[in-house]
LUMDRENMI-495368 format. One record per residue (C-alpha): x negated, y negated, z negated. Coordinates in steps of 0.5 Angstrom, whole numbers, padded with zeros to 4 digits, always signed. Example, Ala and Ser with C-alpha at 12.3 -4.5 7.8 and 13.67 -1.06 7.14 Angstrom:
<sites>
-0025+0009-0016
-0027+0002-0014
</sites>
This chain:
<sites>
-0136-0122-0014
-0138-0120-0021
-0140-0114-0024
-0134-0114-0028
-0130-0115-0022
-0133-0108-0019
-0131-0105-0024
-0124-0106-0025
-0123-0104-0018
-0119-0108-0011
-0115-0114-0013
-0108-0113-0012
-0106-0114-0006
-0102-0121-0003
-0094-0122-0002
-0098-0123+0006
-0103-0117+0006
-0100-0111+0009
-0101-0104+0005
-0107-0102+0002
-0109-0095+0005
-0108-0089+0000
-0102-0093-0002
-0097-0090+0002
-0098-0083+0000
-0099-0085-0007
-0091-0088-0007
-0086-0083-0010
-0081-0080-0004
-0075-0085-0002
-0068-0082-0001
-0068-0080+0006
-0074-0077+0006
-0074-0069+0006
-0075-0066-0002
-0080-0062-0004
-0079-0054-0004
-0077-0050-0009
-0080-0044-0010
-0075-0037-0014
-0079-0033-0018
-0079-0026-0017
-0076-0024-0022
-0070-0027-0020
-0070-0025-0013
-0070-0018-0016
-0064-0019-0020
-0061-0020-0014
-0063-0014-0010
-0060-0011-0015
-0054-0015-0016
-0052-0020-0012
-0051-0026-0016
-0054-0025-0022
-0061-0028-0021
-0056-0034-0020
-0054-0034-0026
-0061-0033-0029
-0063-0039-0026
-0058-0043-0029
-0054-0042-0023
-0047-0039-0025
-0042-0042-0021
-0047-0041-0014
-0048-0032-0018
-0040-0032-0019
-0038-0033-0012
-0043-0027-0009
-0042-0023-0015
-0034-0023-0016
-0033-0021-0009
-0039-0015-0009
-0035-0013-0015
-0028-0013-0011
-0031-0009-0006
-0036-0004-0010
-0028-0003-0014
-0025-0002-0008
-0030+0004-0006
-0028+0007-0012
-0021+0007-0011
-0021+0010-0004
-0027+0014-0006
-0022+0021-0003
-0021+0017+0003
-0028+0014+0004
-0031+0021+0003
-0026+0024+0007
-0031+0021+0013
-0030+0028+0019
-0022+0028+0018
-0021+0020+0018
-0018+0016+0024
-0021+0010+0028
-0017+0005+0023
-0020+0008+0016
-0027+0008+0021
-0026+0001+0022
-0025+0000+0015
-0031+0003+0013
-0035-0001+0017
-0031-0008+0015
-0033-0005+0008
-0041-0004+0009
-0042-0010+0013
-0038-0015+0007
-0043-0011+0003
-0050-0012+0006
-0047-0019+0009
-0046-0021+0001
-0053-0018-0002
-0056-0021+0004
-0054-0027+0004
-0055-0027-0004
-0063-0025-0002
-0062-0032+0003
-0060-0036-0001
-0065-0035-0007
-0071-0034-0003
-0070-0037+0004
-0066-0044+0001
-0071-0046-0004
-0077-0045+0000
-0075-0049+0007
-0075-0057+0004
-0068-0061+0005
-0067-0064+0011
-0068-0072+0011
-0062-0076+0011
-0062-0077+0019
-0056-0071+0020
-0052-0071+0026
-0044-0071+0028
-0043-0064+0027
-0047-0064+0020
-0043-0070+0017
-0036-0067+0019
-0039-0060+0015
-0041-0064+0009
-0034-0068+0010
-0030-0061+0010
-0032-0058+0005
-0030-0064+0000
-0023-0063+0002
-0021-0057-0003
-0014-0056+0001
-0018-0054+0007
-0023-0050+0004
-0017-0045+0000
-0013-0045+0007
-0019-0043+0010
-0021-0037+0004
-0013-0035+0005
-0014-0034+0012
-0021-0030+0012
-0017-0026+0005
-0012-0024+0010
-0017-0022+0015
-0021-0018+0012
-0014-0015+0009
-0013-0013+0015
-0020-0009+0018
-0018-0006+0011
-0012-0004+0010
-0012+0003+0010
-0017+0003+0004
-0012-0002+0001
-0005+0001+0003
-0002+0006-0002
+0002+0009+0003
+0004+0012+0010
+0007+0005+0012
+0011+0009+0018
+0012+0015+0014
+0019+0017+0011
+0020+0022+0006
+0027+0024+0003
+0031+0018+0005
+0037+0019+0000
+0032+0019-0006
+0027+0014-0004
+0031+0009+0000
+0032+0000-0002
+0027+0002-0009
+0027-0005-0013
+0020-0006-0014
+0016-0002-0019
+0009+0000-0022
+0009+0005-0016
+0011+0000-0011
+0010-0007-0013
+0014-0009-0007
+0020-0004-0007
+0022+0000+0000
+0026-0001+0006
+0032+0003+0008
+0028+0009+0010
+0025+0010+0003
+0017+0006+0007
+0013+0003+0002
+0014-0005+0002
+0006-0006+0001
+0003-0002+0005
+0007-0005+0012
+0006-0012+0010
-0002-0009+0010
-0002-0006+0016
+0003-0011+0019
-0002-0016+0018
-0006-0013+0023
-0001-0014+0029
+0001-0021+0027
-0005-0024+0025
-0009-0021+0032
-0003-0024+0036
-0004-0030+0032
-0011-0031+0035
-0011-0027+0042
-0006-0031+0044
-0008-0037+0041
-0015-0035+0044
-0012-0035+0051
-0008-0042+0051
-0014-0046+0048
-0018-0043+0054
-0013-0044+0059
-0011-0051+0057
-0018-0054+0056
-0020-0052+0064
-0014-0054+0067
-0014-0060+0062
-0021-0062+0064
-0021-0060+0072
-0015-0066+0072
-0019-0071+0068
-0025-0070+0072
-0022-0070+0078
-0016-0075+0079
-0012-0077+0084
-0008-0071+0088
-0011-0065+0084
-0009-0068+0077
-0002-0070+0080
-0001-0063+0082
-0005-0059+0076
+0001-0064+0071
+0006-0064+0075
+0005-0056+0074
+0004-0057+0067
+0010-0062+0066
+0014-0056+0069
+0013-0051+0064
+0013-0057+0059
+0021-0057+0061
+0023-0050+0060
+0026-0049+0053
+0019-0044+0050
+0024-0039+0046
+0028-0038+0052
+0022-0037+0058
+0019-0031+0052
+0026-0029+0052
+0027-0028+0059
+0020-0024+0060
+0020-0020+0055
+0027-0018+0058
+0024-0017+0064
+0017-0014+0062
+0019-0009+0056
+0017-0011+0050
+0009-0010+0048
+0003-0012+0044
-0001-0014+0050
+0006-0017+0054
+0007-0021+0048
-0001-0024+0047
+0000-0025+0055
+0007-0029+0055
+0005-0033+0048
-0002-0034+0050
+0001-0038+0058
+0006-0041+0055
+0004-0045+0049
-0003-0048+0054
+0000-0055+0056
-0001-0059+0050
-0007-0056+0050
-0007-0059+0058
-0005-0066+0056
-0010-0067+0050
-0017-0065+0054
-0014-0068+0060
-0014-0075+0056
-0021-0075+0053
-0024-0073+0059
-0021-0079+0063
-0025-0083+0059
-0031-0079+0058
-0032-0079+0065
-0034-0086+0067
-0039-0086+0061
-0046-0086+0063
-0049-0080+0062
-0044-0078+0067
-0045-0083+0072
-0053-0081+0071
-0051-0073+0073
-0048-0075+0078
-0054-0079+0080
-0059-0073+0080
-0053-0069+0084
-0051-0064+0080
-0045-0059+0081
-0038-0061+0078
-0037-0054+0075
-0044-0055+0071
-0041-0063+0069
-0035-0061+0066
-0038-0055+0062
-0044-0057+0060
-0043-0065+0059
-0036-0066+0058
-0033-0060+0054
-0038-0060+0049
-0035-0068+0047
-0028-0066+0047
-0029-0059+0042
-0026-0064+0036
-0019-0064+0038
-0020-0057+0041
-0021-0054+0035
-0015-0058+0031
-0011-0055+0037
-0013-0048+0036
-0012-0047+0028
-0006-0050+0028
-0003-0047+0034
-0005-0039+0031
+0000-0042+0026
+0006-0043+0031
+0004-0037+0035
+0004-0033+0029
+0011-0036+0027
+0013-0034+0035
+0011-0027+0035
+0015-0027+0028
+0021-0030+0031
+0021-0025+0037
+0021-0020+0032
+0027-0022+0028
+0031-0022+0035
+0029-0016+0037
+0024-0017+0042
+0017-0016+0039
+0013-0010+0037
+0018-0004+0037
+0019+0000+0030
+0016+0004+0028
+0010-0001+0029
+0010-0006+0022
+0010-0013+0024
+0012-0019+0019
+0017-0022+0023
+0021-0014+0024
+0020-0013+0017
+0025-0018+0016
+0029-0017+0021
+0030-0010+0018
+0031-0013+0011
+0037-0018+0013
+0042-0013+0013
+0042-0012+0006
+0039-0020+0004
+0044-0019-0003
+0043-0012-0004
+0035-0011-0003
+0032-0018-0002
+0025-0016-0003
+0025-0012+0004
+0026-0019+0008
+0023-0024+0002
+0016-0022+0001
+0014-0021+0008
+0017-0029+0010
+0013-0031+0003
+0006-0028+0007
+0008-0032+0013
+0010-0038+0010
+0002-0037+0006
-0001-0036+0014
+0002-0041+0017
+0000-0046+0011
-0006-0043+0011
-0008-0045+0018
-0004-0052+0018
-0010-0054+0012
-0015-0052+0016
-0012-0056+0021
-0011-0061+0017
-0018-0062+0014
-0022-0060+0021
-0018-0067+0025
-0020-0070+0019
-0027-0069+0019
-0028-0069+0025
-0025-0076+0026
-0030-0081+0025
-0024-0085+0023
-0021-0081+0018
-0028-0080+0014
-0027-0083+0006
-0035-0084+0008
</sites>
Protein backbone atom coordinates (compact mmCIF):
# COMPACT_ATOMS: atom_id res chain seq x y z
CA UNK A 1 0.00 0.00 0.00
CA UNK A 2 1.09 3.63 -1.01
CA UNK A 3 1.67 6.18 0.79
CA UNK A 4 -1.25 8.02 -0.82
CA UNK A 5 -3.28 5.15 0.19
CA UNK A 6 -2.49 5.37 4.06
CA UNK A 7 -3.57 8.31 4.10
CA UNK A 8 -6.78 8.41 2.84
CA UNK A 9 -7.77 6.01 5.13
CA UNK A 10 -9.43 2.15 5.17
CA UNK A 11 -11.24 1.06 1.55
CA UNK A 12 -14.76 0.45 1.61
CA UNK A 13 -15.63 -2.32 2.77
CA UNK A 14 -17.06 -5.20 0.08
CA UNK A 15 -20.95 -6.15 -0.44
CA UNK A 16 -19.13 -9.75 1.45
CA UNK A 17 -17.33 -8.25 4.11
CA UNK A 18 -19.02 -8.01 7.35
CA UNK A 19 -19.37 -4.28 9.20
CA UNK A 20 -16.22 -2.30 10.00
CA UNK A 21 -15.90 -1.90 13.83
CA UNK A 22 -16.98 1.85 15.07
CA UNK A 23 -19.49 1.51 12.38
CA UNK A 24 -22.19 0.43 14.06
CA UNK A 25 -22.22 3.09 16.82
CA UNK A 26 -21.60 5.57 14.10
CA UNK A 27 -25.06 4.87 12.20
CA UNK A 28 -27.87 6.93 12.98
CA UNK A 29 -30.64 5.57 15.39
CA UNK A 30 -33.26 2.88 13.37
CA UNK A 31 -37.08 3.32 13.97
CA UNK A 32 -37.30 0.89 16.58
CA UNK A 33 -34.63 1.89 18.78
CA UNK A 34 -35.27 4.01 22.00
CA UNK A 35 -35.14 7.79 21.10
CA UNK A 36 -32.85 9.87 23.09
CA UNK A 37 -34.00 11.89 26.28
CA UNK A 38 -35.31 15.15 26.23
CA UNK A 39 -34.35 17.30 28.98
CA UNK A 40 -37.01 20.52 30.11
CA UNK A 41 -35.31 23.51 31.25
CA UNK A 42 -35.87 24.87 34.60
CA UNK A 43 -37.36 27.60 33.96
CA UNK A 44 -40.36 25.70 32.53
CA UNK A 45 -40.82 23.37 35.31
CA UNK A 46 -40.87 26.52 37.45
CA UNK A 47 -43.66 27.76 35.55
CA UNK A 48 -45.48 24.53 36.23
CA UNK A 49 -45.17 24.55 39.72
CA UNK A 50 -46.69 27.40 39.75
CA UNK A 51 -48.98 26.89 37.23
CA UNK A 52 -49.92 23.75 35.83
CA UNK A 53 -49.52 23.75 32.29
CA UNK A 54 -47.99 26.91 31.46
CA UNK A 55 -44.43 25.43 31.22
CA UNK A 56 -46.35 23.40 28.44
CA UNK A 57 -47.41 26.35 26.79
CA UNK A 58 -44.20 27.93 27.00
CA UNK A 59 -42.70 25.01 25.08
CA UNK A 60 -44.77 25.17 22.23
CA UNK A 61 -46.95 22.51 23.97
CA UNK A 62 -50.55 24.25 24.07
CA UNK A 63 -52.74 21.39 23.47
CA UNK A 64 -50.83 19.00 26.48
CA UNK A 65 -50.74 22.69 29.01
CA UNK A 66 -54.74 23.31 28.09
CA UNK A 67 -55.63 19.83 29.53
CA UNK A 68 -53.69 20.43 33.13
CA UNK A 69 -54.66 24.15 33.08
CA UNK A 70 -58.42 24.12 32.23
CA UNK A 71 -59.13 21.52 34.70
CA UNK A 72 -56.86 23.38 37.63
CA UNK A 73 -58.97 26.58 36.81
CA UNK A 74 -62.20 24.50 37.14
CA UNK A 75 -61.18 23.24 40.38
CA UNK A 76 -59.31 26.52 41.86
CA UNK A 77 -63.11 28.50 40.54
CA UNK A 78 -64.92 26.08 42.32
CA UNK A 79 -63.05 26.62 45.70
CA UNK A 80 -63.79 30.18 45.44
CA UNK A 81 -67.33 29.72 44.82
CA UNK A 82 -68.05 27.28 47.75
CA UNK A 83 -65.41 29.22 49.85
CA UNK A 84 -68.17 29.55 52.99
CA UNK A 85 -68.67 26.28 52.69
CA UNK A 86 -64.98 25.05 52.66
CA UNK A 87 -63.96 27.62 55.42
CA UNK A 88 -66.68 26.39 57.33
CA UNK A 89 -64.56 23.03 58.16
CA UNK A 90 -65.73 22.40 61.95
CA UNK A 91 -69.67 22.48 61.14
CA UNK A 92 -69.13 20.20 57.90
CA UNK A 93 -70.59 16.97 57.34
CA UNK A 94 -68.65 13.53 56.42
CA UNK A 95 -70.29 14.60 52.43
CA UNK A 96 -68.58 18.18 52.27
CA UNK A 97 -65.52 16.46 54.13
CA UNK A 98 -65.37 13.90 51.35
CA UNK A 99 -65.62 16.80 48.99
CA UNK A 100 -62.86 18.27 50.48
CA UNK A 101 -60.56 15.84 49.95
CA UNK A 102 -62.02 14.79 46.28
CA UNK A 103 -60.84 18.50 45.70
CA UNK A 104 -57.37 18.39 47.33
CA UNK A 105 -56.39 15.11 45.76
CA UNK A 106 -57.73 16.38 42.03
CA UNK A 107 -55.45 19.24 43.07
CA UNK A 108 -52.21 17.76 43.73
CA UNK A 109 -53.13 14.86 41.20
CA UNK A 110 -53.22 17.61 38.41
CA UNK A 111 -49.90 19.68 39.61
CA UNK A 112 -48.14 16.83 40.05
CA UNK A 113 -48.93 15.16 37.13
CA UNK A 114 -47.92 18.50 35.27
CA UNK A 115 -44.57 18.33 37.44
CA UNK A 116 -44.39 14.43 35.81
CA UNK A 117 -44.73 15.16 32.72
CA UNK A 118 -42.33 18.00 31.92
CA UNK A 119 -39.66 16.66 34.09
CA UNK A 120 -39.84 12.63 34.58
CA UNK A 121 -41.32 12.05 30.58
CA UNK A 122 -38.64 13.85 28.98
CA UNK A 123 -35.69 12.73 30.86
CA UNK A 124 -36.65 8.44 30.70
CA UNK A 125 -36.19 7.74 26.76
CA UNK A 126 -39.02 6.23 24.57
CA UNK A 127 -39.31 2.70 25.05
CA UNK A 128 -38.23 0.62 21.63
CA UNK A 129 -41.07 -0.65 19.35
CA UNK A 130 -40.98 -4.11 20.83
CA UNK A 131 -44.70 -3.03 22.97
CA UNK A 132 -46.93 -5.72 24.53
CA UNK A 133 -50.75 -6.72 24.17
CA UNK A 134 -51.81 -4.39 26.94
CA UNK A 135 -49.44 -1.37 25.26
CA UNK A 136 -51.02 -1.89 21.87
CA UNK A 137 -54.69 -2.09 22.95
CA UNK A 138 -53.57 1.28 25.17
CA UNK A 139 -52.29 3.07 21.75
CA UNK A 140 -55.42 1.60 19.88
CA UNK A 141 -58.02 3.05 22.85
CA UNK A 142 -56.82 6.16 22.59
CA UNK A 143 -57.41 6.55 19.04
CA UNK A 144 -61.10 5.93 19.36
CA UNK A 145 -62.41 9.58 20.06
CA UNK A 146 -65.99 8.22 21.00
CA UNK A 147 -64.41 5.99 23.63
CA UNK A 148 -62.22 8.59 25.13
CA UNK A 149 -65.39 11.39 25.33
CA UNK A 150 -67.51 8.47 27.22
CA UNK A 151 -64.56 7.58 29.27
CA UNK A 152 -64.27 11.65 30.20
CA UNK A 153 -68.11 11.83 30.98
CA UNK A 154 -67.88 9.16 33.14
CA UNK A 155 -64.98 10.18 35.14
CA UNK A 156 -66.97 14.07 35.19
CA UNK A 157 -69.86 12.07 36.54
CA UNK A 158 -67.61 10.61 39.25
CA UNK A 159 -65.88 13.45 40.32
CA UNK A 160 -69.39 15.30 40.34
CA UNK A 161 -70.59 12.97 42.47
CA UNK A 162 -67.51 13.14 45.57
CA UNK A 163 -68.26 16.53 45.11
CA UNK A 164 -71.53 17.55 45.07
CA UNK A 165 -72.32 19.48 48.11
CA UNK A 166 -69.66 21.99 46.96
CA UNK A 167 -71.50 21.92 43.55
CA UNK A 168 -75.30 21.47 44.78
CA UNK A 169 -76.97 25.12 45.26
CA UNK A 170 -79.40 23.86 47.60
CA UNK A 171 -80.45 21.26 50.23
CA UNK A 172 -81.51 18.40 47.82
CA UNK A 173 -84.08 17.25 50.67
CA UNK A 174 -84.99 20.57 52.08
CA UNK A 175 -88.68 22.00 51.54
CA UNK A 176 -89.49 25.42 52.16
CA UNK A 177 -93.02 27.13 51.60
CA UNK A 178 -94.44 24.52 49.28
CA UNK A 179 -97.41 26.64 47.91
CA UNK A 180 -94.42 29.25 46.69
CA UNK A 181 -91.57 27.26 45.58
CA UNK A 182 -93.54 23.96 44.15
CA UNK A 183 -93.28 23.06 39.86
CA UNK A 184 -90.86 26.25 39.29
CA UNK A 185 -89.88 26.27 35.62
CA UNK A 186 -86.37 26.61 35.02
CA UNK A 187 -84.88 29.96 35.69
CA UNK A 188 -81.27 31.69 36.65
CA UNK A 189 -81.97 30.70 40.25
CA UNK A 190 -82.88 27.06 39.52
CA UNK A 191 -81.47 26.15 36.19
CA UNK A 192 -83.53 22.90 36.14
CA UNK A 193 -86.76 24.03 37.99
CA UNK A 194 -88.22 22.40 41.20
CA UNK A 195 -90.49 19.26 42.00
CA UNK A 196 -93.84 19.26 43.48
CA UNK A 197 -92.24 20.16 47.25
CA UNK A 198 -90.70 23.24 46.16
CA UNK A 199 -86.77 20.67 46.09
CA UNK A 200 -84.27 21.97 43.63
CA UNK A 201 -83.76 19.90 40.34
CA UNK A 202 -79.82 20.43 40.15
CA UNK A 203 -78.95 19.69 43.37
CA UNK A 204 -80.86 16.17 43.68
CA UNK A 205 -79.66 15.18 39.84
CA UNK A 206 -76.02 16.28 42.03
CA UNK A 207 -76.40 13.96 44.79
CA UNK A 208 -78.43 11.50 43.27
CA UNK A 209 -75.47 10.76 40.98
CA UNK A 210 -73.88 9.50 44.15
CA UNK A 211 -76.45 6.38 44.82
CA UNK A 212 -76.91 5.59 40.96
CA UNK A 213 -73.46 5.64 39.97
CA UNK A 214 -72.31 3.83 43.36
CA UNK A 215 -74.90 0.96 42.59
CA UNK A 216 -73.94 0.96 39.09
CA UNK A 217 -70.25 0.03 40.19
CA UNK A 218 -70.65 -2.05 43.39
CA UNK A 219 -73.17 -4.20 42.10
CA UNK A 220 -71.48 -4.53 38.82
CA UNK A 221 -68.22 -5.13 40.96
CA UNK A 222 -70.12 -8.17 42.59
CA UNK A 223 -71.50 -9.97 39.48
CA UNK A 224 -67.91 -9.58 37.54
CA UNK A 225 -66.47 -11.25 40.62
CA UNK A 226 -68.90 -13.82 40.92
CA UNK A 227 -69.34 -14.54 37.48
CA UNK A 228 -65.61 -15.05 36.63
CA UNK A 229 -64.96 -17.83 39.42
CA UNK A 230 -67.77 -19.53 38.86
CA UNK A 231 -67.23 -19.41 34.98
CA UNK A 232 -63.51 -20.14 35.37
CA UNK A 233 -64.11 -23.29 38.13
CA UNK A 234 -66.44 -24.90 35.42
CA UNK A 235 -64.09 -24.39 32.19
CA UNK A 236 -61.46 -25.79 34.18
CA UNK A 237 -62.88 -28.53 35.87
CA UNK A 238 -65.25 -30.03 33.47
CA UNK A 239 -67.33 -33.03 33.71
CA UNK A 240 -69.98 -33.17 36.68
CA UNK A 241 -68.75 -29.65 38.35
CA UNK A 242 -69.44 -27.91 35.25
CA UNK A 243 -72.63 -29.64 34.64
CA UNK A 244 -73.73 -28.49 37.90
CA UNK A 245 -72.21 -25.06 38.09
CA UNK A 246 -74.38 -24.21 34.34
CA UNK A 247 -76.95 -25.87 35.02
CA UNK A 248 -77.08 -23.67 38.18
CA UNK A 249 -76.57 -20.73 35.86
CA UNK A 250 -79.19 -21.73 33.26
CA UNK A 251 -81.74 -21.89 36.22
CA UNK A 252 -81.07 -18.42 37.04
CA UNK A 253 -80.92 -17.33 33.29
CA UNK A 254 -84.79 -18.72 33.32
CA UNK A 255 -86.20 -16.38 35.61
CA UNK A 256 -87.47 -13.28 33.78
CA UNK A 257 -84.59 -10.61 35.92
CA UNK A 258 -87.19 -7.50 36.62
CA UNK A 259 -89.62 -10.26 38.21
CA UNK A 260 -86.92 -11.98 40.71
CA UNK A 261 -85.77 -8.02 41.71
CA UNK A 262 -89.46 -7.44 42.24
CA UNK A 263 -90.27 -10.36 44.37
CA UNK A 264 -86.80 -9.87 46.69
CA UNK A 265 -86.94 -6.38 47.33
CA UNK A 266 -90.70 -7.12 48.35
CA UNK A 267 -89.49 -9.69 50.71
CA UNK A 268 -86.13 -7.92 52.02
CA UNK A 269 -87.48 -4.13 51.97
CA UNK A 270 -86.04 -1.88 49.65
CA UNK A 271 -82.44 -0.56 50.68
CA UNK A 272 -79.21 0.35 49.09
CA UNK A 273 -77.28 -2.56 50.36
CA UNK A 274 -80.34 -4.95 49.08
CA UNK A 275 -80.66 -3.44 46.05
CA UNK A 276 -76.46 -3.63 45.33
CA UNK A 277 -76.81 -7.37 46.51
CA UNK A 278 -79.76 -8.36 44.41
CA UNK A 279 -78.60 -6.42 41.00
CA UNK A 280 -74.76 -7.79 41.84
CA UNK A 281 -76.23 -11.95 42.20
CA UNK A 282 -78.53 -11.70 39.31
CA UNK A 283 -76.81 -10.04 36.58
CA UNK A 284 -73.28 -12.75 36.90
CA UNK A 285 -74.47 -15.51 34.33
CA UNK A 286 -73.50 -14.00 31.31
CA UNK A 287 -70.51 -13.03 32.90
CA UNK A 288 -70.46 -17.21 33.81
CA UNK A 289 -70.86 -18.42 30.44
CA UNK A 290 -68.09 -15.77 28.48
CA UNK A 291 -65.10 -17.02 31.23
CA UNK A 292 -66.39 -20.55 31.13
CA UNK A 293 -65.80 -20.45 27.07
CA UNK A 294 -62.51 -19.05 26.96
CA UNK A 295 -61.08 -21.09 29.69
CA UNK A 296 -62.33 -24.33 28.05
CA UNK A 297 -59.81 -23.34 25.55
CA UNK A 298 -57.23 -22.00 27.78
CA UNK A 299 -56.88 -24.94 29.42
CA UNK A 300 -55.41 -27.44 26.90
CA UNK A 301 -52.62 -24.96 26.37
CA UNK A 302 -49.08 -25.92 27.13
CA UNK A 303 -48.12 -23.33 29.73
CA UNK A 304 -51.36 -25.27 31.52
CA UNK A 305 -50.37 -28.44 30.72
CA UNK A 306 -46.80 -27.43 32.04
CA UNK A 307 -48.21 -26.19 35.51
CA UNK A 308 -49.65 -29.23 35.88
CA UNK A 309 -46.44 -31.07 35.35
CA UNK A 310 -44.63 -29.15 37.90
CA UNK A 311 -47.84 -30.13 40.45
CA UNK A 312 -49.07 -27.00 41.35
CA UNK A 313 -52.55 -26.22 42.88
CA UNK A 314 -55.72 -25.76 41.04
CA UNK A 315 -56.68 -22.64 42.88
CA UNK A 316 -53.30 -21.21 41.97
CA UNK A 317 -53.78 -22.38 38.13
CA UNK A 318 -57.07 -20.56 37.67
CA UNK A 319 -55.91 -17.39 39.43
CA UNK A 320 -52.58 -16.98 38.52
CA UNK A 321 -52.50 -18.55 34.49
CA UNK A 322 -55.89 -18.67 33.25
CA UNK A 323 -57.93 -15.40 34.77
CA UNK A 324 -55.10 -13.17 33.61
CA UNK A 325 -55.72 -14.45 29.90
CA UNK A 326 -59.58 -13.87 29.85
CA UNK A 327 -59.61 -9.90 31.46
CA UNK A 328 -60.18 -8.77 28.03
CA UNK A 329 -63.97 -9.85 27.92
CA UNK A 330 -64.19 -9.32 31.63
CA UNK A 331 -63.50 -5.74 31.44
CA UNK A 332 -66.16 -5.37 28.20
CA UNK A 333 -68.52 -7.02 30.45
CA UNK A 334 -68.22 -4.84 33.26
CA UNK A 335 -68.20 -1.11 31.53
CA UNK A 336 -71.23 -2.40 29.80
CA UNK A 337 -72.81 -4.11 32.67
CA UNK A 338 -72.54 -0.64 34.98
CA UNK A 339 -74.84 0.91 32.25
CA UNK A 340 -77.57 -1.82 32.65
CA UNK A 341 -77.24 -2.09 36.17
CA UNK A 342 -77.62 1.78 36.28
CA UNK A 343 -80.86 1.33 34.07
CA UNK A 344 -82.09 -1.55 36.64
CA UNK A 345 -81.58 0.55 39.62
CA UNK A 346 -83.61 3.32 37.94
CA UNK A 347 -86.38 1.08 36.83
CA UNK A 348 -86.52 -0.26 40.48
CA UNK A 349 -87.02 3.20 41.44
CA UNK A 350 -89.63 4.12 38.78
CA UNK A 351 -91.76 1.41 40.18
CA UNK A 352 -91.39 2.01 43.78
CA UNK A 353 -88.81 -0.44 44.88
CA UNK A 354 -85.50 1.34 44.88
CA UNK A 355 -84.07 3.75 47.39
CA UNK A 356 -86.90 5.36 49.29
CA UNK A 357 -87.63 9.40 49.50
CA UNK A 358 -86.58 11.56 50.65
CA UNK A 359 -83.02 9.87 49.28
CA UNK A 360 -82.74 11.54 45.46
CA UNK A 361 -82.01 8.89 42.93
CA UNK A 362 -82.46 9.57 38.94
CA UNK A 363 -84.73 6.63 38.41
CA UNK A 364 -87.21 8.01 41.54
CA UNK A 365 -86.65 11.73 40.29
CA UNK A 366 -88.65 10.64 37.26
CA UNK A 367 -90.88 8.55 38.83
CA UNK A 368 -91.91 11.68 40.75
CA UNK A 369 -92.04 13.89 37.67
CA UNK A 370 -94.31 11.57 35.82
CA UNK A 371 -97.45 12.70 37.37
CA UNK A 372 -97.44 15.80 36.00
CA UNK A 373 -95.11 14.94 32.33
CA UNK A 374 -97.49 18.12 30.32
CA UNK A 375 -97.46 20.53 33.43
CA UNK A 376 -93.93 20.23 34.55
CA UNK A 377 -91.79 18.26 32.45
CA UNK A 378 -88.46 19.34 33.65
CA UNK A 379 -88.99 17.23 36.73
CA UNK A 380 -88.74 13.82 34.71
CA UNK A 381 -86.66 15.27 31.61
CA UNK A 382 -83.52 15.97 32.88
CA UNK A 383 -82.98 13.40 35.39
CA UNK A 384 -83.75 10.54 32.14
CA UNK A 385 -81.36 12.92 29.98
CA UNK A 386 -78.53 12.50 32.73
CA UNK A 387 -79.26 8.60 32.47
CA UNK A 388 -79.34 8.30 28.67
CA UNK A 389 -75.81 10.40 29.08
CA UNK A 390 -74.31 7.59 31.79
CA UNK A 391 -75.54 4.56 30.12
CA UNK A 392 -74.01 5.83 26.53
CA UNK A 393 -71.26 6.94 28.34
CA UNK A 394 -70.35 3.20 29.54
CA UNK A 395 -71.61 1.71 26.29
CA UNK A 396 -68.30 3.68 24.30
CA UNK A 397 -66.45 2.83 26.69
CA UNK A 398 -67.38 -0.71 26.30
CA UNK A 399 -67.17 -0.50 22.77
CA UNK A 400 -63.71 1.08 22.44
CA UNK A 401 -62.31 -1.65 25.11
CA UNK A 402 -63.57 -4.95 22.94
CA UNK A 403 -62.36 -3.17 20.12
CA UNK A 404 -59.03 -2.63 21.32
CA UNK A 405 -58.83 -5.56 23.05
CA UNK A 406 -59.72 -7.83 20.12
CA UNK A 407 -56.76 -8.38 17.93
CA UNK A 408 -59.43 -8.69 15.41
CA UNK A 409 -60.89 -5.83 15.56
CA UNK A 410 -57.40 -3.35 15.45
CA UNK A 411 -57.22 -0.90 12.22
CA UNK A 412 -53.27 -1.76 12.63
Amino acid sequence: MTERDRASGPEPASAGSGPIPGELAARPATAGAARPARRAPGWALALSALLPGSGHAALGEPARGALLLVPWAVLVGMLYWARARVFAWEQASLDEHVAAATVAGLLLLVWGGALWDLGVRRLRPAPARGDSQWAVASRQFRRNRPALAGLALIGLLYVVALIAPYLAPFDPIAQHDIARTSYLAPSASHWFGTDKFGRDILSRILYGARISLSIGFVATAISITVGTLVGAVAGYFGGRVDAVLMRGTDLVLAFPRLVLLIMIVALFGPSITVIILVLGLTQWPGTTRIVRADVLSLREREYVQAAHALGLSHARIILRHLLPNVLAPVIVTATLGIGSTIVMEASLSFLGLGVQAPTPTWGGMIAEGRDNLLGAWWVATFPGLIIVAAVLAFNLVGDGLRDALDPRLRTS
